[in-house]
C-alpha positions in Angstrom: 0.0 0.0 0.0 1.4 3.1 -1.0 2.1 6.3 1.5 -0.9 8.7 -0.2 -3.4 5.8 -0.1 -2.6 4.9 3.9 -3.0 8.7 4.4 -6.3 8.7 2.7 -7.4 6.0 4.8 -6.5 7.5 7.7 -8.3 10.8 6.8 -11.4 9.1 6.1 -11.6 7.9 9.8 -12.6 11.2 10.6 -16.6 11.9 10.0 -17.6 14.7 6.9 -18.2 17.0 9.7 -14.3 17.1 10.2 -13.2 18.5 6.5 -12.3 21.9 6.9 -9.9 20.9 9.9 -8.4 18.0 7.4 -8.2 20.4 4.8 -6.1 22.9 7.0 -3.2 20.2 7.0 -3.7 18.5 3.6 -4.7 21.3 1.2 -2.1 23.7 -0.5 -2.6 26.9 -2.2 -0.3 26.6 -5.8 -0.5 29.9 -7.9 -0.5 29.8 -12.2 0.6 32.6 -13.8 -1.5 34.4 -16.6 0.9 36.1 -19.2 0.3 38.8 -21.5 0.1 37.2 -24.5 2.2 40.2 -26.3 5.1 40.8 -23.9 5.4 37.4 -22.0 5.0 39.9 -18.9 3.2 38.3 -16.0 -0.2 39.5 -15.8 -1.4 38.0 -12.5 -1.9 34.7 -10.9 -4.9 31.9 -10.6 -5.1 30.4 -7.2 -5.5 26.4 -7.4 -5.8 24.3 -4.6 -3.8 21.0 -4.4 -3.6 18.4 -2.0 -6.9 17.4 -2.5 -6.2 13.9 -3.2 -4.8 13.6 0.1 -8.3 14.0 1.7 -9.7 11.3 -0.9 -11.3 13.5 -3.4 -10.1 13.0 -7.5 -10.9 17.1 -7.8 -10.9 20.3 -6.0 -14.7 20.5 -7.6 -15.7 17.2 -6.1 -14.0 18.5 -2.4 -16.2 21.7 -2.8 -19.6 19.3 -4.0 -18.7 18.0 -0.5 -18.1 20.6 1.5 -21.3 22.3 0.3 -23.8 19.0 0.8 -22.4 19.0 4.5 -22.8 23.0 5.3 -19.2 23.4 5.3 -18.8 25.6 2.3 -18.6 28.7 3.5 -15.8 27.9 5.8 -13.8 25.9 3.6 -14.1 28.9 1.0 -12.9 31.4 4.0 -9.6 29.1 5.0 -8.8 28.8 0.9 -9.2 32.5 0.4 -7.4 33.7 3.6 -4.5 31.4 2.7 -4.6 32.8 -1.3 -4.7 36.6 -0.1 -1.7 36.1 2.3 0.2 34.1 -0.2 -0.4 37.2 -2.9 0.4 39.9 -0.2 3.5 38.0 0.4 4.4 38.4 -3.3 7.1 41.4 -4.2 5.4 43.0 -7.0 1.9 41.6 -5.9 0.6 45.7 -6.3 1.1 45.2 -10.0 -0.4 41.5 -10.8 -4.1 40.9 -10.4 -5.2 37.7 -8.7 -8.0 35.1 -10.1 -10.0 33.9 -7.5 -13.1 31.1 -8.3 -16.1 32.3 -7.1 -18.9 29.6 -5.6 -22.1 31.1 -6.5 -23.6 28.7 -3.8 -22.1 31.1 -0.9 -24.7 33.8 -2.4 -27.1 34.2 0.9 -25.0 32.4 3.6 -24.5 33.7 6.8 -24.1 37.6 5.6 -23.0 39.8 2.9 -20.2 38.1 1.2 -18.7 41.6 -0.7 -18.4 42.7 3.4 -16.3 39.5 4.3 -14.4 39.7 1.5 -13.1 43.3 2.0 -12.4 42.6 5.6 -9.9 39.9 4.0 -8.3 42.1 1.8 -7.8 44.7 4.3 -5.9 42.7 6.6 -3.6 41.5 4.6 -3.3 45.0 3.1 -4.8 44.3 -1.1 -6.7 46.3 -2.9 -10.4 45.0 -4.3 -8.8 46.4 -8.2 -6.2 43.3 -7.9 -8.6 40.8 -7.2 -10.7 39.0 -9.6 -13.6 36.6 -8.9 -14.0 33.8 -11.7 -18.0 32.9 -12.4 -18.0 29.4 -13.2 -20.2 28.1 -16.0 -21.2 25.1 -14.0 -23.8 27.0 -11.7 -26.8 29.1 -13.3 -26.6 32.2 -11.5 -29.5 33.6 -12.8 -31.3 31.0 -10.7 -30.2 32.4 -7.5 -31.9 36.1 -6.8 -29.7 37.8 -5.2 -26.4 37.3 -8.2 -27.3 40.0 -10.3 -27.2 42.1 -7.5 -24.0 40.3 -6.0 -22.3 40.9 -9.4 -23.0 44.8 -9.0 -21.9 44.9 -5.6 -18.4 43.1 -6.0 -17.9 45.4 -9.3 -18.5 48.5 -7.5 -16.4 47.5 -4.5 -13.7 47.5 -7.2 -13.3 43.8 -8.1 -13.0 42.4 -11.2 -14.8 39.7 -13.0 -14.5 37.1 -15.2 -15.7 34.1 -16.6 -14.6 30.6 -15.9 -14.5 27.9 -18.1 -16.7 29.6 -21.3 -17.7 28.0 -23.5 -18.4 24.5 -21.5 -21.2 25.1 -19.3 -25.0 26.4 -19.9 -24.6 29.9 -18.6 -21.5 31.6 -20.3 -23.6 33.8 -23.2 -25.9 34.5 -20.6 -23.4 35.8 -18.1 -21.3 37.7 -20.8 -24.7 39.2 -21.9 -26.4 40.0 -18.8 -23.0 41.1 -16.7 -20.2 43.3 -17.1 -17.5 41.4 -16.9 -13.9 42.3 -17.5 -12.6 38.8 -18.4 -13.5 35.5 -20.1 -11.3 32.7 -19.8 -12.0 30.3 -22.6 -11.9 26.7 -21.6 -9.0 24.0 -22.3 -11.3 22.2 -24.7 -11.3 25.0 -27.5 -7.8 25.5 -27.0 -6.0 21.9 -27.6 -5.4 21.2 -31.0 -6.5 24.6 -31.9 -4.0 24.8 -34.8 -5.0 22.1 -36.5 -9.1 22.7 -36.2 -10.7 25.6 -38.2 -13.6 24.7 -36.3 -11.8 26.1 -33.3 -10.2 28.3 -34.1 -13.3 30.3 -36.1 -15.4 29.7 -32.2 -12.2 31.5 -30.6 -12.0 34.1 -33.2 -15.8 35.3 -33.1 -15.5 34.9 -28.7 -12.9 36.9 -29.2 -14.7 39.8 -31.4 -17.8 39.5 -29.2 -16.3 40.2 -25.8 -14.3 42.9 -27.5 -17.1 44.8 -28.3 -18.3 44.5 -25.3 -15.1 45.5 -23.5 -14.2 42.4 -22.1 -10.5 41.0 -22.4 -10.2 37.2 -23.4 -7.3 34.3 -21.6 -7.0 31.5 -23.4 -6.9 28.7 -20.5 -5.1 25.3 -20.5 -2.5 26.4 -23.4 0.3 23.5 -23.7 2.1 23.9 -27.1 3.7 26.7 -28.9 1.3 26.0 -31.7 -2.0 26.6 -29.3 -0.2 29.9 -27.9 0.5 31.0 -31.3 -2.6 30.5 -32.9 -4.5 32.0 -29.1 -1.9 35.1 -30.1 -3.0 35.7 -33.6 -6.2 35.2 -33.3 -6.9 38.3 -30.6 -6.6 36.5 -27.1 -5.1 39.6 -24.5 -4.0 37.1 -21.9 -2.8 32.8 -21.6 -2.7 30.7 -19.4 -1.2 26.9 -19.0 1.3 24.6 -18.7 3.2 26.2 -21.8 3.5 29.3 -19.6 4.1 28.0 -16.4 3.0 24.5 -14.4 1.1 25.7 -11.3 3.4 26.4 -8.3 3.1 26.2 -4.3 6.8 27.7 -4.2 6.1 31.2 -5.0 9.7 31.6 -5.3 10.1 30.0 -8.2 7.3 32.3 -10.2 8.9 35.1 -12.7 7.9 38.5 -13.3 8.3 37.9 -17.1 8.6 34.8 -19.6 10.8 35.4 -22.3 9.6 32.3 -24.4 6.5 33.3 -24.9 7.4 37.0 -26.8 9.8 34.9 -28.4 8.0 32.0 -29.4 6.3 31.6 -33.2 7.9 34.6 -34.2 7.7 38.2 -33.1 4.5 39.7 -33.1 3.7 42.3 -35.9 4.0 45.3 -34.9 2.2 48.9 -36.8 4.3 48.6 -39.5 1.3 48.0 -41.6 -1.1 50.7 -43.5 -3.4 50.1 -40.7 -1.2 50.3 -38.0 0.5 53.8 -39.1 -3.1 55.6 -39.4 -4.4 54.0 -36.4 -1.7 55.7 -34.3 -1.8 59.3 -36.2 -5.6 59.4 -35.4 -5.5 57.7 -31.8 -6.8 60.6 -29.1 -4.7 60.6 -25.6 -8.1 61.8 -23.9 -7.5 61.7 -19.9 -8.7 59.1 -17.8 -10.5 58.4 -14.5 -10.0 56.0 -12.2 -12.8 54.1 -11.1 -11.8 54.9 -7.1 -11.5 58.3 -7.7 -13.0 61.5 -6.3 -15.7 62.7 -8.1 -14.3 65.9 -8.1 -12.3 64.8 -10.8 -15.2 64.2 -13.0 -16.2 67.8 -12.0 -12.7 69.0 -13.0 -12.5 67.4 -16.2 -15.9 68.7 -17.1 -15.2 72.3 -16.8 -11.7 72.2 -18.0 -12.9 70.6 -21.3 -16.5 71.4 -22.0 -16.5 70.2 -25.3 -15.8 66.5 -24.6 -19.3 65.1 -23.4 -17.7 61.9 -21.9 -14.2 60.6 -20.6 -12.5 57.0 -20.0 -12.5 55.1 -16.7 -9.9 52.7 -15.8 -9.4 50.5 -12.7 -6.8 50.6 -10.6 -4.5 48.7 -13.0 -5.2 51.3 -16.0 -6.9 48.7 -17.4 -10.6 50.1 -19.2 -13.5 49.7 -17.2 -16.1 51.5 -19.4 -16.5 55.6 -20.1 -18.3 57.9 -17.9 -21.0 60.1 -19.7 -21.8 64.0 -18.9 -25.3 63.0 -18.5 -24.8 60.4 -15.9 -23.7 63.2 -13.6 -25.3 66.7 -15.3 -29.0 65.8 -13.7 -26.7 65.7 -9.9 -24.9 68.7 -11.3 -27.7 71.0 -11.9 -29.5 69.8 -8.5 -29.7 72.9 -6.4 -28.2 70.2 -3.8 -26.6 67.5 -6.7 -23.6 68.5 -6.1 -22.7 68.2 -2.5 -24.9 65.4 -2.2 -22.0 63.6 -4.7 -19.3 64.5 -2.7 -20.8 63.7 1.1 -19.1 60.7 2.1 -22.7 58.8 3.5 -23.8 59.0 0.0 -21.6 56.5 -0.9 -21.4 56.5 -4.4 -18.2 57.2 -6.7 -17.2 57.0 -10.3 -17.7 53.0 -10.7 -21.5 53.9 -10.0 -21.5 55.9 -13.7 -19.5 53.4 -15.8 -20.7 52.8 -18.9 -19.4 49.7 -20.9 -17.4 50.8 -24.1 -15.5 48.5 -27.1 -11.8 48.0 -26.4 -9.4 47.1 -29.0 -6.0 46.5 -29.6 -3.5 49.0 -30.6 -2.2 46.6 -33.4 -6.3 45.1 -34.4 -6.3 45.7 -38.1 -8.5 49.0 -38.8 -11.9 47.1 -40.3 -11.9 44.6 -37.2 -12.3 48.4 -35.0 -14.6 49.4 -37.2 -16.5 46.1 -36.8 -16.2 46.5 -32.9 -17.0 50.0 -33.0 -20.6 49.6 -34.8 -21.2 46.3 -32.9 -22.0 48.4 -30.0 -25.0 50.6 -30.4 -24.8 54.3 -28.8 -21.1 53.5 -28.5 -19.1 57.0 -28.4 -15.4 55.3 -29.4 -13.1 53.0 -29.3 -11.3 52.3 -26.1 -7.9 51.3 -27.3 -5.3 49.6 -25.5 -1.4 48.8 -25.6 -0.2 45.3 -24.1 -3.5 45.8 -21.6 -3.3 49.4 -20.6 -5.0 52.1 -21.9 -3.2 54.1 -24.4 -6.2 56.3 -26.2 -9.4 56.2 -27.9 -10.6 56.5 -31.3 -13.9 58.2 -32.2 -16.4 58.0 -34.7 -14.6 60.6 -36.8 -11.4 59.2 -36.3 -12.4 55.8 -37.5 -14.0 56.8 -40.5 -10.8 58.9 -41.9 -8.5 56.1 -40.5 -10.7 53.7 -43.3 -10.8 57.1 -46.1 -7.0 57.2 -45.9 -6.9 53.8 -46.2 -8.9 53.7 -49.4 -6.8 56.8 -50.8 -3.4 55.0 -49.9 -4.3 51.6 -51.3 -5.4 53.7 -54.9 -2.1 55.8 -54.8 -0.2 52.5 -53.9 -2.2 51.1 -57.3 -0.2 50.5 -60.5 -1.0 53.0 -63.0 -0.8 51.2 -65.8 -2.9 47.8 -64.9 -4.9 49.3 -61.9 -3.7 46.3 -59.2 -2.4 47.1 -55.7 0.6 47.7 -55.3 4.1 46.6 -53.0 2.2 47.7 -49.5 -1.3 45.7 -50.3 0.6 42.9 -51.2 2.6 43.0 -48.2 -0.1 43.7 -45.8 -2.3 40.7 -47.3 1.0 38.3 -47.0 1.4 39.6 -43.1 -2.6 38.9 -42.6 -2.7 35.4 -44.6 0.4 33.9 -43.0 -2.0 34.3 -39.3 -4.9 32.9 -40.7 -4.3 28.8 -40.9 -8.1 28.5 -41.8 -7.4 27.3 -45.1 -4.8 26.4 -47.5 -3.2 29.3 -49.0 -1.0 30.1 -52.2 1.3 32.7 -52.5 1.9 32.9 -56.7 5.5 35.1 -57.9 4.6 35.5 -61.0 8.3 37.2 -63.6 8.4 37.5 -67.6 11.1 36.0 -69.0 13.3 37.1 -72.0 10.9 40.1 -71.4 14.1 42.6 -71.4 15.3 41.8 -75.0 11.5 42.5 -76.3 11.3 45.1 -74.5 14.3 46.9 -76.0 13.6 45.8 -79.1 10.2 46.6 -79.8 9.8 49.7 -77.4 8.0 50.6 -74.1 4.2 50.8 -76.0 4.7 47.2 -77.0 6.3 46.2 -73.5 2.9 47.9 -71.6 1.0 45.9 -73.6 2.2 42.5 -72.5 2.5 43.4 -69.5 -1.8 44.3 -69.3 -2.4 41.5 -71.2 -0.9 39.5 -68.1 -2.9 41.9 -66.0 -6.3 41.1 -68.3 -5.4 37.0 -67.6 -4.9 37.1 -64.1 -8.4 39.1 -63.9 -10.1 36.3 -66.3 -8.9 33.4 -64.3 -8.7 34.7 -60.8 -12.7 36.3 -59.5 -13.7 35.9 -56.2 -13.3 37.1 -52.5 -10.7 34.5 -51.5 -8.6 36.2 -54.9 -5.9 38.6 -54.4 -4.3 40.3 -57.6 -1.1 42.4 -57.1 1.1 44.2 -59.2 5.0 44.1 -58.0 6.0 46.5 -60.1 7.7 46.4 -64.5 6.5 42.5 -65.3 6.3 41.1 -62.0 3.0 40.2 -60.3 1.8 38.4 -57.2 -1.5 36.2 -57.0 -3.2 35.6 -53.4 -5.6 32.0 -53.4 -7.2 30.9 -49.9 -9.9 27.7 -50.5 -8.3 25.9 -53.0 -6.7 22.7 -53.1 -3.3 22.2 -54.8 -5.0 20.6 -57.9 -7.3 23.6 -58.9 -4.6 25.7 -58.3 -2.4 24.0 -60.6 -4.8 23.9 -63.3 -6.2 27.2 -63.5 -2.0 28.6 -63.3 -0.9 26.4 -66.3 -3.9 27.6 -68.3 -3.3 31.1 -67.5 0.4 30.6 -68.7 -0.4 28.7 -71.8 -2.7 31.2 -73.1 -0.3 34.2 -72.1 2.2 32.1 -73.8 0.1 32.0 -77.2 -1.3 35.6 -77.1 2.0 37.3 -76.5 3.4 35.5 -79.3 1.2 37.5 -81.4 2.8 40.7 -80.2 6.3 39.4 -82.1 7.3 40.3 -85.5 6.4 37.0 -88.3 10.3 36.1 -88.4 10.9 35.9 -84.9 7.5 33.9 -84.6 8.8 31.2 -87.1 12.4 31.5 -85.3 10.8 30.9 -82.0 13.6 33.4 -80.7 15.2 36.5 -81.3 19.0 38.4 -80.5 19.0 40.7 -77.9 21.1 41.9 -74.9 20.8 41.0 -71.7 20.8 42.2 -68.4 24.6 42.5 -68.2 24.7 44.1 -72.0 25.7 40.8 -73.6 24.6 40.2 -76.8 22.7 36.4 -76.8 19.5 34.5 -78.1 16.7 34.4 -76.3 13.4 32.3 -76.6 10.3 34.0 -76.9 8.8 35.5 -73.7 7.1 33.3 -71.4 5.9 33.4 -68.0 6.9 31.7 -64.9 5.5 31.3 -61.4 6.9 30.1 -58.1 4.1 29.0 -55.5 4.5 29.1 -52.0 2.2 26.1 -50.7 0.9 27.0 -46.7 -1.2 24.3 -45.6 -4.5 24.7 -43.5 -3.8 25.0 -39.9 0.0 26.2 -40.7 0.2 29.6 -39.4 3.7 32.2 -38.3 4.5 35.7 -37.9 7.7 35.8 -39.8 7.2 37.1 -42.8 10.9 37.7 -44.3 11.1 34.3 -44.5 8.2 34.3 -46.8 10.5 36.5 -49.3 14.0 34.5 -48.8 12.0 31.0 -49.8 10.6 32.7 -53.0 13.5 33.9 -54.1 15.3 30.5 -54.0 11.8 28.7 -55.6 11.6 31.8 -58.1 14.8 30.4 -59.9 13.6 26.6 -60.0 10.6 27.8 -61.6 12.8 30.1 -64.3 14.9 26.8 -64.7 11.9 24.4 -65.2 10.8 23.4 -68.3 7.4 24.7 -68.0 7.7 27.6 -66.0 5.5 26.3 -62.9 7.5 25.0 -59.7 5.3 24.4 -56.1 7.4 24.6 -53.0 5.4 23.5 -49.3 5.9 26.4 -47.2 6.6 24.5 -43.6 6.8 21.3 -44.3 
C-alpha cells in the first residue's frame, strides 16, 4: 500500500463534519501565472488548490460538492481564500499583478453579505479590491439564485474584477457575458488543444474573441500546452494565456517570474504597426484623460469644466486597465440639482465613479483598422473606441477618427495602385501576405509570377509594346482569378503576385498552367512574323551581352501554406521565393510548387 493511499485511509476515519480541519493540513494553495500574451510579462496569478487527493477526493470541484452538501462551504471557501490573499500579499510586486480567485455562486445568501467579508480579507492582509478577480464558473446558473445579479453589482462597484470561468463548456456563459459586465473571459482547455489544426476552433475563438471585445471584455485563453495553441490564441486576438506552456502551477512562489521570455519569443515576433493600418491607427488615436474608477468625483467635475466640449471621458481601474467611459449625462441631472452636487461629494452618500460606468469596445493597438470598425458599430450608442497597448489604456478613437483612418486607407491603397494595370501595389501585397500567414483556416498560395526574356522584347520593340504585355498579363490574371478569396497584385515592371485561400493544390495547378499557356500563345502575337517562325530572337541582356533568347514566357513560383500552418515571420516568406523563383525560371514549364513549412 502506497504512502498517499494509507493517508487517505486514515483521513477518512474522521466523519464529513471534520473537513475543513483536514483540509487545513492537507490542502495547498499553488498559484498559475496568466501572461500577456504580447510581452510574456506576467499578468497575475490563478489560485488552485492542491492536495486534495490527500483527503480522498479525485478534484478540487468534487472537495467543494462535498463541503457544500455538508454545510461546510462557507468555511472551507474562507480558510482557501485567507491562505490565497496572504500568499499574494506575500508576493514582491503583488501591487502590480491581479489575482483570479473562483467564485462559488452557492455562498450567495449564507450567513451575511459576502462583498463585506471579502473586503475585511483584503484589508488585513493589506490588497486592494482592483487586484482581485472573482472567476464565475459556468457550472452553476446564477441567474437562478436572486440575489447574483445584485451580487455581481456589488463586488464590481467594491472594485473587483470579473470574469468568466471555463466559457464556453457550461449552460450559462452567453448568458453571463450578456447579462454582466464582466472584464474577463477565460476560454476553456477544450477550445484550445489542438487549436491549430481545427478551423472549427479556431473560427469559435476568433468570433469569442470579437464579441467580448465589443463588449469591453479582455479574453485568456486557459489550458494552453504547445507553442502551436499559444501561437494560434496570439493571432487570433486573445489579451492574456494561461497553461502549462507558460508556467505549471506552483506552491513555491519563489520560483514564479515577473516575465517569460519564451513566450514573446516564441512563433515569431508579433507584428508590430508597420502595416497601413497600424501607421493611421496611431496618427488618429486621441490621448483623452482618464478616470479611475476609485477616484473623487471631483475629478469628473474638474475634467468637465476644463474641457467642456468633450461630453464623456475613460474610466480605468486601478491597474489602467478600461473599465467602461463615464458620460456627462450620468452626472449633469446631480450637477444642476440645487443640492446634486454636494450630495456627490458627502461621504454617506456612498457613491463614486464605478457607479456611472458605462461599458465601451476595447481594441488592440495593433487590431487591423476594419476589425475596430466592426467592434465600434457592434455596440449601439457607443461613443469610441477604447484602445489599449499590451492591456493598458493608451487612447481612444472616435467615430470621426475611424472613419478617416478607413478614407485614408482607401486613398493610400489607390495611390499605392499600379498605373498602368490598376492592381495594388508593394504595401497591399505585403499587408495581405502579413494577414494570410495568421490565418491557418485554409490552405493558402502565395503565386510570384516574372516574364522572362521580357528585357530583350522590350528593348527591341519599345515601351508601348512592353505595356502591352504586361496588361495583357494583367487582363489574364483578372479572367482566371474572381472571387473574394482572390488577391491580384502588381510588384511593379513584369512582375506580379496572385493571393488563393480555399483551393486545393489541384485547382490551383490547373487554372495557373492555363493562365500561362494562353499568355504564352497571345503574347506570341505581339512578335514580328520572323521571330514567330524563329521561335527566338538576339538581344542583350541584363549585363549588355549580346545572346539569343526564346520567346517570352511566364513563370510562377508558388508558395504552398497548408491549412492550420500559421507564423509571424514574414521575411522568410521573401527568402523562400527567391530560392523557388529560380527553379521555376529553370523548369521546363515555367511552374515550380514549394510546401511552405513542411
Amino acid at each position: 500500500m502506497s504512502a498517499v493511499s494509507a493517508e487517505i485511509l486514515s483521513l477518512r476515519r474522521f466523519g464529513d463534519d471534520q473537513i475543513v480541519t483536514l483540509a487545513k493540513l492537507a490542502i495547498e494553495n499553488a498559484f498559475q501565472p496568466i501572461a500577456e500574451i504580447a510581452t510574456g510579462a506576467v499578468f497575475g496569478y490563478e489560485t488552485l488548490m492542491r492536495g486534495y487527493e490527500r483527503l480522498g477526493f479525485a478534484s478540487p470541484l468534487e472537495l467543494l460538492d462535498k463541503a457544500e452538501s455538508t454545510g461546510q462551504l462557507l468555511a472551507l471557501e474562507h480558510m482557501l481564500n485567507t491562505r490565497a490573499f496572504a500568499g499574494f500579499a506575500s508576493l514582491p510586486d503583488f501591487a502590480s499583478r491581479t489575482l483570479f480567485v473562483n467564485f462559488d455562486s452557492r455562498l450567495i445568501g449564507l450567513e451575511g453579505d459576502v462583498v463585506e467579508r471579502l473586503g475585511s480579507h483584503l484589508k488585513r492582509a493589506g490588497i486592494p479590491p482592483s487586484s482581485i478577480c472573482f472567476e464565475l464558473s459556468e457550472r452553476f446558473d446564477g441567474g437562478k439564485m436572486p440575489d447574483f445579479a445584485g451580487l455581481v453589482q456589488r463586488l464590481r462597484l467594491a472594485g473587483f474584477k470579473l470574469a468568466i470561468d471555463d466559457f464556453g463548456v457550461g449552460f450559462n456563459g452567453l448568458k453571463l457575458l450578456c447579462d454582466q459586465p464582466v472584464d474577463y473571459v477565460k476560454i476553456d482547455r477544450h477550445f484550445i488543444s489542438g487549436i491549430e489544426s481545427s478551423p472549427r476552433k479556431r473560427h469559435l475563438v476568433r468570433h469569442t474573441v470579437n464579441t467580448a471585445h465589443v463588449l469591453g471584455t479582455r479574453v485568456i485563453a486557459e489550458g494552453v500546452e504547445t507553442e502551436a495553441e499559444f501561437s494560434t490564441c496570439r493571432d487570433l486576438g486573445c489579451d492574456l494565456v494561461q497553461g502549462y506552456f507558460v508556467a505549471r502551477p506552483t506552491v513555491h512562489f519563489s520560483d514564479l517570474q515577473p516575465v517569460y521570455p519564451h513566450l514573446e519569443a516564441s512563433g515569431g515576433a508579433r507584428r508590430h504597426s508597420t502595416s497601413l493600418d497600424g501607421i493611421l491607427i496611431r496618427q488618429q488615436i486621441e490621448q483623452v484623460p482618464a478616470l479611475r474608477e476609485n477616484g473623487d468625483l471631483d475629478e469628473v467635475f474638474e475634467l468637465f469644466r476644463h474641457s467642456p466640449q468633450r461630453s464623456f471621458f475613460p474610466v480605468l481601474n486601478a491597474n489602467g486597465e478600461p473599465r467602461g467611459v463615464l458620460h456627462e449625462y450620468h452626472v449633469k441631472e446631480m450637477i444642476y440639482h440645487p443640492f446634486g452636487r454636494d450630495l456627490l461629494k458627502n461621504h454617506m452618500y456612498q457613491r463614486h465613479i464605478a457607479h456611472f460606468v458605462t461599458p465601451a469596445p476595447i481594441a488592440d493597438l495593433e487590431a487591423p483598422a476594419d476589425e475596430m470598425l466592426r467592434i465600434f458599430a457592434g455596440m449601439d450608442g457607443a461613443d469610441c473606441v477604447i484602445v489599449t497597448e499590451n492591456m493598458r489604456y493608451a487612447g481612444i478613437l472616435s467615430a470621426a477618427s475611424l472613419l478617416k483612418i478607413i478614407s485614408e486607407k482607401q486613398l493610400k491603397t489607390a495611390q499605392d495602385q499600379n498605373p498602368l494595370t490598376g492592381l495594388p501595389g508593394n504595401r497591399a501585397i505585403r499587408d495581405y501576405v502579413q494577414d494570410a500567414v495568421l490565418d491557418g483556416d485554409e490552405a493558402r498560395y502565395f503565386c510570384y509570377c516574372d516574364f522572362d526574356s521580357f528585357k530583350p522584347f522590350n528593348d527591341h520593340y519599345g515601351f508601348q509594346k512592353g505595356d502591352l504585355a504586361i496588361s495583357l498579363f494583367a487582363a489574364l490574371m483578372r479572367r482566371h482569378f474572381i472571387g473574394e478569396q482572390k488577391f491580384l497584385g502588381h510588384v511593379g515592371g513584369d512582375d506580379f503576385f496572385i493571393g488563393i485561400s480555399g483551393a486545393t493544390h489541384a485547382e490551383v495547378e490547373a487554372v495557373l498552367r492555363r493562365m500561362l499557356a494562353e499568355f504564352r500563345a497571345d503574347v506570341r502575337q505581339l512578335y514580328s512574323p520572323d521571330h514567330q517562325a524563329a521561335g527566338l530572337m538576339t538581344g542583350h541582356g541584363r549585363n549588355g551581352e549580346t545572346a539569343t533568347f526564346p520567346l517570352m514566357r511566364c513563370s510562377i513560383a508558388v508558395l504552398a501554406l497548408s491549412e492550420g500552418f500559421v507564423f509571424s515571420d514574414t521575411q522568410a516568406v521573401s527568402a523562400r521565393i527567391a530560392e523557388v523563383k529560380l527553379q521555376a525560371k529553370e523548369s521546363e514549364e515555367g511552374l515550380v510548387f514549394d510546401l511552405f513549412g513542411a
